[in-house]
VEXMI-732337 format. One record per residue (C-alpha): x, y, z; residue in three letters. Coordinates in steps of 0.5 Angstrom, whole numbers, padded with zeros to 4 digits, always signed. Example, Ala and Ser with C-alpha at 12.3 -4.5 7.8 and 13.67 -1.06 7.14 Angstrom:
residues 2
+0025-0009+0016ALA+0027-0002+0014SER
This chain:
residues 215
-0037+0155+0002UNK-0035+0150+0006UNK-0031+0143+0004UNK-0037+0138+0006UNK-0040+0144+0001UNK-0035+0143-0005UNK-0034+0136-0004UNK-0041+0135-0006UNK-0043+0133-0013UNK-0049+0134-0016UNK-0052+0131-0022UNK-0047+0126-0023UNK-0048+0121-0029UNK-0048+0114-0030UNK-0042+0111-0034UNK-0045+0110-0041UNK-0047+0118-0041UNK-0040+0120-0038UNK-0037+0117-0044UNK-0042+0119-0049UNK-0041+0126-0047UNK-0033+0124-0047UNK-0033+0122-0054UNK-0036+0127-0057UNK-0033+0132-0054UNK-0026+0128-0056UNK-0029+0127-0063UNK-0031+0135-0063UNK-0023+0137-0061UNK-0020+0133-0066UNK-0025+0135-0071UNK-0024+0143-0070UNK-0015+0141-0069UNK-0013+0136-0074UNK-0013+0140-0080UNK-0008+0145-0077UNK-0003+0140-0075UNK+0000+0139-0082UNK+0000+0147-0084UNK+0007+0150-0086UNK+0010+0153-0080UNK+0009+0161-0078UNK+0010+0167-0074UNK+0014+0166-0068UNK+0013+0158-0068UNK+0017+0158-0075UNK+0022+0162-0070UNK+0022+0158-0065UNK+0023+0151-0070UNK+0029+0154-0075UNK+0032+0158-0069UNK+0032+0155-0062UNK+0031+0148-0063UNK+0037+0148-0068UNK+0042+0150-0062UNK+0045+0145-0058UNK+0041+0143-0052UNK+0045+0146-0046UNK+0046+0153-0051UNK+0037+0153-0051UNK+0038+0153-0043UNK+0042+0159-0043UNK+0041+0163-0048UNK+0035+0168-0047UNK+0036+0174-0051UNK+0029+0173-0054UNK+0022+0172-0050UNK+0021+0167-0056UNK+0025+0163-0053UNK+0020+0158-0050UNK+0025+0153-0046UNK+0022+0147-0043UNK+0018+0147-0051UNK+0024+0149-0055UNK+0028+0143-0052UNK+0022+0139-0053UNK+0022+0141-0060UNK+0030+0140-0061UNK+0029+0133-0059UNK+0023+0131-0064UNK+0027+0135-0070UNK+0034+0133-0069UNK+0031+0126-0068UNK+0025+0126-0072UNK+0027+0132-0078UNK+0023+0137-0080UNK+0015+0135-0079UNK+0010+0140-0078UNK+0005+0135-0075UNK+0010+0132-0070UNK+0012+0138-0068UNK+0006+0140-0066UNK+0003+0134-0063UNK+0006+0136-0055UNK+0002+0141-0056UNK-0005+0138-0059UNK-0004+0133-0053UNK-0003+0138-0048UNK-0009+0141-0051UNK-0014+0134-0050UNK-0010+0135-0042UNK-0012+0142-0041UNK-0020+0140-0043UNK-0019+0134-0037UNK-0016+0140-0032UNK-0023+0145-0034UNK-0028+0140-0033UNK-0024+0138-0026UNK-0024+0145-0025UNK-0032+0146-0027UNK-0035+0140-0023UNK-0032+0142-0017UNK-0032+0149-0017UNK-0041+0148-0018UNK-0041+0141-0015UNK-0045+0140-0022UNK-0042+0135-0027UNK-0046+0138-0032UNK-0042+0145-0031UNK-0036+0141-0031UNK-0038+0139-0038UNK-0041+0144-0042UNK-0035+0148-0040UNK-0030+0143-0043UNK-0035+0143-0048UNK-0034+0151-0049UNK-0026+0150-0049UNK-0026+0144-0053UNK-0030+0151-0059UNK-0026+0156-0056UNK-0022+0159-0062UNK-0016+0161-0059UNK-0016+0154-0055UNK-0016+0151-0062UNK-0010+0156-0065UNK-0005+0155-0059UNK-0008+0146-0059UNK-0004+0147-0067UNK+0003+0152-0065UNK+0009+0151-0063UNK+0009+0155-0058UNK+0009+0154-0050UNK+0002+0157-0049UNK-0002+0151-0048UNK+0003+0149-0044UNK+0002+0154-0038UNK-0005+0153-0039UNK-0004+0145-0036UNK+0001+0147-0032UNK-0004+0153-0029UNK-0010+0149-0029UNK-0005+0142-0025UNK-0004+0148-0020UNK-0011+0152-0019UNK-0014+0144-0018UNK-0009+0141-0013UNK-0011+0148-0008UNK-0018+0148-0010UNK-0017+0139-0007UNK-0013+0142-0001UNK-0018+0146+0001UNK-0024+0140+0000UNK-0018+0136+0007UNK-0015+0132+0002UNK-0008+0131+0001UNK-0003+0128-0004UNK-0002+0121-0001UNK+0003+0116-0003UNK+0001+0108+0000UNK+0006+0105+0004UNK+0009+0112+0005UNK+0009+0117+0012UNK+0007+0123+0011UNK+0012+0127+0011UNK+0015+0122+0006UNK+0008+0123+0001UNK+0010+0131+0003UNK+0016+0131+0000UNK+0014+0128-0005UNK+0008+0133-0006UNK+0013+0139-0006UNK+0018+0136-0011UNK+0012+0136-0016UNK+0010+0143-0014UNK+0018+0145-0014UNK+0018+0141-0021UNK+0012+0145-0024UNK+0014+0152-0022UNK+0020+0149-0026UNK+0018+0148-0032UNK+0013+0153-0032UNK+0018+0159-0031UNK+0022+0156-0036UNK+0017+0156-0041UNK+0014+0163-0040UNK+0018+0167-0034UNK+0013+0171-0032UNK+0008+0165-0030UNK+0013+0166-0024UNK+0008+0171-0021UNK+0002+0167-0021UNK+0005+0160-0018UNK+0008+0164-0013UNK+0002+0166-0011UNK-0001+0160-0012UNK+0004+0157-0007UNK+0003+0161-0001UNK-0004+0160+0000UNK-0003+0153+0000UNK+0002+0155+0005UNK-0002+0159+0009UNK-0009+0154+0008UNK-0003+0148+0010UNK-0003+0151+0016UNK-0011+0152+0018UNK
């Protein structure tokens, strides 16, 4: 499929209708995650809150013994509770925002994979009922996050390969370049020190934009 292909979107809705379709989709998001935000914390989120975010910050970047040790979410964490004190709903919340991102990432991805806004839609509308989005919306743990990270990864390529590049105004180039490479550096970052493993699919991911770069 060519990029003059991809680029090109079909259906696309008025202003009215999009936010329509917005709000209910918001509306829906909130419906479905709310009620879990204020539920006394469990499993391995009750892990995370009562052992990790109680370290000092420079011991939660260096100690690893467990796979439950989320970094980038547990220091996120030991802030909201070292400031904050012990709220379930708080400690939630980065991870029912990272939630509503990930919705906005699917319908980018959907739209430009079909062309079609409808398919863009409905399959932020899948996600927004999908019960395991919903679950991971309201638990401290660092799987949404991922999720984000991915989608923000898998959308900037898809956008390499529709020609356009990141470009900042009044910067070169090779200013904006860097720019771009330090945000990608940045989300490998974080995404390893949430869950190592995303190690693999990042690095994949940066070697095709390395070999579509240069097409």
């Amino acid at each position: 499929m060519s990029a003059s292909k991809i680029s090109t979107n079909r259906n696309s809705y008025g202003p009215c209708i999009f936010w329509c379709w917005t709000l209910f989709i918001l509306f829906i998001f909130l419906l479905f995650r709310l009620p879990g935000l204020g539920v006394p914390l469990a499993s391995d989120e009750l892990a995370t809150v009562s052992l990790w975010a109680q370290m000092p910050y420079l011991k939660i970047l260096s100690n690893y013994q467990y796979p439950n040790n989320h970094i980038f979410l547990s220091l996120v964490l030991s802030f909201l509770l070292k400031t904050f004190g012990l709220k379930e709903w708080l400690l939630r919340m980065p991870l029912l925002i990272c939630g509503m991102v990930s919705i906005c990432q699917v319908y980018y991805l959907g739209r430009r994979l079909s062309s079609n806004s409808t398919v863009g839609l409905f399959t932020a509308v899948l996600m927004t009922i999908c019960e395991k989005h919903i679950f991971y919306s309201t638990n401290a743990r660092g799987y949404l996050v991922i999720m984000v990270l991915a989608l923000l990864v898998v959308n900037y390529l898809l956008s390499r390969l529709e020609g356009h590049s990141f470009k900042t105004k009044n910067l070169s180039n090779k200013v904006s370049g860097g720019y771009a490479f330090l945000g990608w550096v940045g989300i490998w970052l974080l995404g390893t020190w949430t869950v190592p493993t995303i190690f693999f699919s990042f690095s994949s991911n940066f070697f095709s934009r390395t070999i579509v770069s240069r097409k």
